[in-house]
N, C-alpha and C positions, 0 to 999 in steps of 0.2 A: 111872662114866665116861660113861656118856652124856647124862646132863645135863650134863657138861664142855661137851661135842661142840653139845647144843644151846645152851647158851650162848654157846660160842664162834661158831656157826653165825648167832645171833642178834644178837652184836656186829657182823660182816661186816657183815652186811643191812644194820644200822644205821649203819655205815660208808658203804657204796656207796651207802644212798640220800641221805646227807648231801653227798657226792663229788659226784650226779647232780644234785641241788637247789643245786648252787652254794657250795657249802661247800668248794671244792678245795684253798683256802689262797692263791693267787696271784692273786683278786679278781676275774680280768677275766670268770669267766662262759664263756669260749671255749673248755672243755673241748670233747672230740671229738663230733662232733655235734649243737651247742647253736650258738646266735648271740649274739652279746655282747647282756647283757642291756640296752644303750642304744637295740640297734634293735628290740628289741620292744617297749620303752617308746613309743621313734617311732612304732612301727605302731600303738599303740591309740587311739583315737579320745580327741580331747582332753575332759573334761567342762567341762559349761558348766549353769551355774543362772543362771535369770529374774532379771533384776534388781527389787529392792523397789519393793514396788507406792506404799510410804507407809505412813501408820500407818494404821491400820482406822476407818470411818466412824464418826460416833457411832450412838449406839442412834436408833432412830425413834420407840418409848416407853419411855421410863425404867417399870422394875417396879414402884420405891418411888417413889411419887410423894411428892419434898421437898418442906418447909417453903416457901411466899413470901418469896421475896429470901434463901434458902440457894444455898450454892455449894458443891458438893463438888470433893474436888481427886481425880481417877480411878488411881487404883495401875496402876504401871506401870512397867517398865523403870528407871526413872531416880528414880523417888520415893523411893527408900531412901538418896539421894546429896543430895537439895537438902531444902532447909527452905522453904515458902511459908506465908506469914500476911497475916493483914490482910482476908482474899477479902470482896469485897463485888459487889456485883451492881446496875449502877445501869438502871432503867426507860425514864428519860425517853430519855437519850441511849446506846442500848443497848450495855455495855461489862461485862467487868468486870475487877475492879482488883485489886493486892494486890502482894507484898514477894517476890522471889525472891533466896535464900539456896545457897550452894553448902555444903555441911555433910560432904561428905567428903574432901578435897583444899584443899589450895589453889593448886593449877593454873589456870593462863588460861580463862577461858571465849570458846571461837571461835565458836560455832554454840549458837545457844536459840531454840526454837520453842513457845510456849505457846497451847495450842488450845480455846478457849470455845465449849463445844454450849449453846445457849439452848431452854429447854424454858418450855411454855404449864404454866397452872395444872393442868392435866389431864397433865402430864409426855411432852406431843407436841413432838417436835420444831421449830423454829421456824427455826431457823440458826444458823450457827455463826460464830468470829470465832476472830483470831490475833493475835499479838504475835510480832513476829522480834527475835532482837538478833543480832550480828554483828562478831567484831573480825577483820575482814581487810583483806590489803592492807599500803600500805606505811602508806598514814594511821591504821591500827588498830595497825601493830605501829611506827612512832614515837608512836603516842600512850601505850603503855604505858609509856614512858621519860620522860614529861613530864607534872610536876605541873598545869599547866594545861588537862588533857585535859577537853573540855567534854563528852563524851558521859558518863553512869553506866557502870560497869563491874559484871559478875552478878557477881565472884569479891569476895571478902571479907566487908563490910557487905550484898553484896548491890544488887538495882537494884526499883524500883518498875516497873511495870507496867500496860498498860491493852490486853486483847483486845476489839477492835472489830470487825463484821463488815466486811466487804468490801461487800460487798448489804446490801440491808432484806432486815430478817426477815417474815417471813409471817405473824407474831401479836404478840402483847405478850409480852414474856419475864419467867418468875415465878420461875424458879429457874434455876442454868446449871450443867456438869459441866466442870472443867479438867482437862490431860491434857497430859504432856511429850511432844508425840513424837520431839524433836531436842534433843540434849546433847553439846556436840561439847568434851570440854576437853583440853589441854596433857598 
């Protein structure tokens, strides 16, 4: 009987403190003693996180220093979703080029950002360049409804590409590293 006694005694407990914690059945929290649980939510300070800084710089020396006129495409967030071929790395007018493929969906693409670090023979950095593409607005979204749409679209076949820098670079560029850091689709 008396491990009855303690069991029984051991339900209560777990009873009252399920009653005490908000379990009463009637939802509102306003048991005797307590505040409804809305105004303690109000009273706690609201959380807040930094907004993104961007994607992360390139490296300043590449480890492996690549081949002359290699392009690697850098793993990252988004690389498991598109397909990019063609990369080519041009000298003279410093760029480089290639075929961007969307290969997981075939949803809208709104937002593509493709980032080129251009690295010296010695695998130093040198500068970097971008490509944007962009369907907003109302002339991006009437353009998807009309065969005559002159801009390339990234979704399907895919669009061609050329990351140019913005600046001259600081050296001759021997090799570059691409990097998605913006993938914005439907």
């Amino acid at each position: 009987m008396n491990r009855s006694i303690r069991l029984a005694a051991l339900a209560l407990t777990a009873l009252a403190l399920t009653t005490a914690c908000g379990g009463s059945g009637d939802g509102s929290g306003a048991d005797a003693g307590q505040r409804p649980v809305q105004a303690e939510q109000a009273a706690a300070p609201a959380v807040t996180f930094p907004a993104p800084s961007g994607a992360p710089a390139p490296a300043k020396t590449l480890a492996k220093i690549p081949a002359k006129g290699e392009v690697r495409l850098e793993q990252g967030p988004f690389t498991d979703r598109v397909r990019v071929t063609g990369l080519a790395l041009s000298e003279r007018e410093p760029s480089v080029t290639g075929h961007f493929a969307i290969t997981s969906d075939v949803s809208d693409v709104l937002a593509l950002e493709l980032r080129a670090a251009f690295y010296d023979e010695r695998g130093h950095l040198v500068g970097t360049g971008s490509f944007q593409y962009a369907e907003e607005g109302e002339a991006g979204e009437a353009a998807h409804g009309t065969a005559g749409h002159a801009k390339p679209r990234a979704e399907g076949a895919g669009i061609d590409f050329s990351a140019v820098p913005k600046t001259a670079l600081t050296g001759t560029p021997a090799s570059a590293v691409l990097s998605v850091p913006v993938l914005v689709n439907e």
